[in-house]
N, C-alpha and C positions, 0 to 999 in steps of 0.2 A: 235232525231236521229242525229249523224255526220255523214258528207258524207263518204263517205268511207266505214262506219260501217258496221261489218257483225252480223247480227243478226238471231241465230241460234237456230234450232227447237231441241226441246228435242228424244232426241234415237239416234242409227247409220243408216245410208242411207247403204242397201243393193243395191248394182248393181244386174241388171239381173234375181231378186228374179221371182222365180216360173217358167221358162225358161228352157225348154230341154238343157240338156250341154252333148258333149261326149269327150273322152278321144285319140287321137289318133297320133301315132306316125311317124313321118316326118325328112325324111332324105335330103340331099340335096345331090345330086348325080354331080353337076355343079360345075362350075372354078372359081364361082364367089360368093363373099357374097348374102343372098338376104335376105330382111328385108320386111315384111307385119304389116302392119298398122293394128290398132285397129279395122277397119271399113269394111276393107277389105274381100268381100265373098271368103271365103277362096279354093270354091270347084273352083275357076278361076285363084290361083297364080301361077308362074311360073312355068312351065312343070319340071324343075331341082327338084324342091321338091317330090317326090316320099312317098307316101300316101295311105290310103283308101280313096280316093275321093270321092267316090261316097256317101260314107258316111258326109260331108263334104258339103252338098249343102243344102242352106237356112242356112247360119253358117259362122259364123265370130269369130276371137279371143277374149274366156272372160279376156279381159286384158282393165286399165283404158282407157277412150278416149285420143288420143291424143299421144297414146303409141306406140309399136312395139316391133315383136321377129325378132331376126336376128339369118340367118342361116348363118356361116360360110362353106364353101367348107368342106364335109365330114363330119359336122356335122349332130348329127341324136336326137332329140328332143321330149319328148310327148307334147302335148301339147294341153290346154282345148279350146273346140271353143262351141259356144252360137248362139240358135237361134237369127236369126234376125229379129228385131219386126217392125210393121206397116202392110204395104200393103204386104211386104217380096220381091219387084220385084227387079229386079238387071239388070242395063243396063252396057255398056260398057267393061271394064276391058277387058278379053281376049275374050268376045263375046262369051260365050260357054249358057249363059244363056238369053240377052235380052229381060226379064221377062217373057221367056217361064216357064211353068211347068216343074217338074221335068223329067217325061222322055224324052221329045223335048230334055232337059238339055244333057242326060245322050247319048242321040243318037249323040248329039256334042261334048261333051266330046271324045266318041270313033275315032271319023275321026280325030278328033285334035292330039290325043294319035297316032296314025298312021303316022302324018305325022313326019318329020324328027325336 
């Protein structure tokens, strides 16, 4: 072996094999770019994106790690998002989930979407 060396296993590495994926189309209705990371539970990104949200929870973009889609102002996109795997909890971000279950999720979602 030299250091460095990458030493690589026979076939192709599929990402995400066997993983629910849905299809869904996102507008951005804001004044501003917005870009979402690979990693990012998508049912939590900024309120300017305009979506099937609800659809959209335990789901992040199937795009490489490391990556991002960026929305331009008026831009409107499909785009494929992938379960998320392990434990599936989700803290932070806009708070709409803090590893509650999905309808805790969905009943925060609603008061958020209300507010201004």
């Amino acid at each position: 072996m030299i250091p460095g060396e990458y030493v690589l296993g026979e076939g192709d590495i599929v990402a995400n094999a066997g993983r629910r994926t849905v299809e869904l189309t996102v507008a951005n209705t804001g004044d501003r770019p917005i870009q979402i990371g690979s990693h990012f539970h998508f049912f939590e990104v900024n309120r300017a994106l305009k979506f099937e949200r609800a659809q959209a929870f335990g789901m992040r973009l199937n795009v490489p790690a490391g990556t991002a889609v960026r929305f331009e102002p008026g831009d409107e996109k499909r785009v494929t998002l992938v379960e998320l795997a392990g434990a599936r909890r989700v803290f932070g971000l806009n708070a709409l989930t803090e590893g509650a279950g999905r309808e805790q999720a969905l009943a925060r979602l609603a008061a958020w979407e209300r507010r201004p």
